[in-house]
Steps between C-alpha positions, in 0.01 A plus 500: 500500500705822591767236671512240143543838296889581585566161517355478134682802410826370622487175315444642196772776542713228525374279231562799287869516605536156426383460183609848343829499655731752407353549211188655678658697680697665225199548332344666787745706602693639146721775518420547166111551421529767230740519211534842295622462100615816348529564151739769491383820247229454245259748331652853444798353614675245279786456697860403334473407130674243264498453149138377501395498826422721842540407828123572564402251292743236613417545894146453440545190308706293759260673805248348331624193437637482866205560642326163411774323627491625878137494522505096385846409717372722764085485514492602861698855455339804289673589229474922437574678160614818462380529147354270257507691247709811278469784751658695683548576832745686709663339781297626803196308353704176444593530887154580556364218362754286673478658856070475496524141386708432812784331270760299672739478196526709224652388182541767258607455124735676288765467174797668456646744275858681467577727223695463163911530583603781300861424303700802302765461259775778390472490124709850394581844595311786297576821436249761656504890393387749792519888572590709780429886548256712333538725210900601374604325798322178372766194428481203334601196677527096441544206741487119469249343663437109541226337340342216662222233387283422799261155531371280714428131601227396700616389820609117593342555849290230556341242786285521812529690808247511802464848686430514869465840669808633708377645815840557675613763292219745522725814479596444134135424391437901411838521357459205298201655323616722358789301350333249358534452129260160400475411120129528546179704553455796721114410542543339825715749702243822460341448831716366729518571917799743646740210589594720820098471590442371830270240343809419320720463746237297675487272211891437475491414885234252467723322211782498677319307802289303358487457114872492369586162593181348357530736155857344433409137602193512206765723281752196572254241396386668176890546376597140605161413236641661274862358526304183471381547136793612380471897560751712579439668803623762719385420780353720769525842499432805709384827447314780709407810320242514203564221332329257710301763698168274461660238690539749799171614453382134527418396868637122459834335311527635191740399213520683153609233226711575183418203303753644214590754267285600197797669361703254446362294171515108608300598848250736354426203303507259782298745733224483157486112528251238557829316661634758661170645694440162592842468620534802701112488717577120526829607694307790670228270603763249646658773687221638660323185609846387667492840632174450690581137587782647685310767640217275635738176620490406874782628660610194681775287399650433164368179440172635424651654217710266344225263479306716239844593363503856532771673712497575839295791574755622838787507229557840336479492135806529313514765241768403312378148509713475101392800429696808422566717869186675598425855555740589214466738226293334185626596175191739435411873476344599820116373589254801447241442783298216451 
């Protein structure tokens, strides 16, 4: 009996290699168990606002609706929520919630905002009356001044841009702080860590190692989605101060997705949209299970990947790929942490 038992136990090892394949093995042995969706702001903190709309609300919506998607295209891997509903919470807890669920991608949700472009017109000169001295020394004088009318136009800004974290340029992160100048809440950026930290420093090491590569390859697939329907997109962009801080704070991939401006008027309506929100976690959903497909293919040859006609997992992914150059500057204020 002892001798039959390994024998037993080999056969049916084997059998099991047989008749899963790779596809048991992939399942077995995912790089990518636990998926974190972040719906940027909410509660206290409405985020950027449109004419009729808040970027609180608009987050939530397509989290939600994102969320059944990956848990029926991918039953096997959790799917974690950093909210489900309007509230508020800073962006140590979002981390939080991500690190203790053990997360291996992180897929955070914003929209974007810039600020009306102010215009001024010279309409006259005027003449203005004004004193000097005090007492009999006291004069009367005039000068012309101009006279200006001053308005503004709400910005054409408008498309999508994914944000990965920038860990190789750690010494402007404290600088950049203080600089920054987002069309958006201050909510999120009351508690955040000394960028100079050793934790912190800790953190930007461990991105530039391990999770930078992986963070622009999802941020890659997520723009070329949105090429795809029609979007106009910006591609992938860095930043590394307290903007994206959360995705630093995050112990996995991490991407930060502007899905579009709610200041400018057609995409504020878009962003509102059955069509739209279907649109946009449709081409999130596609990017992220390529993403893990990727992640979890066999690294053997490439024929194993052509045959389910997804690209070579050894190949880099290109971030241009027809999209605009990556790690340029998106036509936005800058992020307020997330």
């Amino acid at each position: 009996m002892s001798r039959l038992f390994p024998t037993l136990f080999i056969l049916f090892s084997a059998g099991l290699v047989l008749s899963g394949g790779v596809h048991a093995q992939t399942r077995i042995g995912s790089k990518i168990k636990t998926i974190v969706i972040d719906a940027g702001h909410g509660g206290s903190d409405a985020g950027a606002r449109g004419n009729f709309s808040t970027e609180a609300q608009i987050t939530l919506e397509l989290a939600l609706k994102l969320e059944p998607i990956l848990k029926a295209e991918l039953p096997e891997t959790k799917i974690v929520m950093t909210r489900r509903t309007d509230i508020f919470d800073n962006v140590r807890e979002k981390a939080r919630i991500a690190n203790e669920a053990h997360g291996d991608l992180f897929v955070c949700i914003h929209v974007n905002a810039m600020p009306p472009i102010p215009h001024k017109e010279f309409l006259r000169y005027e003449t203005v009356t004004y004193y000097t001295g005090k007492g009999k020394k006291k004069k009367k004088h005039t000068k012309k001044e101009p006279v200006y009318r001053h308005w503004t136009t709400p910005s054409p800004a408008h498309g999508t841009g994914t944000y990965v974290y920038a860990a190789d340029r750690a010494d402007e992160k404290a600088s950049g702080i203080a600089e920054d100048q987002r069309f958006e809440s201050e909510a999120e950026v009351e508690d955040i860590p000394d960028p100079s930290s050793p934790e912190a420093i800790i953190k930007a090491r461990l991105w530039s190692q391990k999770f930078f590569k992986n963070s622009v390859k999802l941020g890659t697939l997520i723009e070329n989605e949105f090429a795809q329907i029609g979007r106009n997109s910006w591609g992938v962009l860095q930043r590394n101060y307290k903007g994206i801080w959360v995705l630093q704070a995050t112990n996995m991939p991490a991407v930060l997705i502007e899905t579009g401006f709610i200041t400018d008027k057609e995409e504020e309506e878009y962003l509102n949209s059955e069509k739209g929100q279907a649109e946009l976690v449709r081409s999130i959903a596609n990017a992220v299970i390529q993403y893990k497909t990727l992640s979890d293919a066999p690294h053997t040859t490439s024929t194993d990947s052509t045959s389910t006609g997804k690209p070579d997992s050894k190949k880099p992914v290109d971030p241009n790929n027809g999209n605009p150059k990556p790690m340029a500057n998106m036509p936005s204020k800058e992020l307020k942490d997330k």
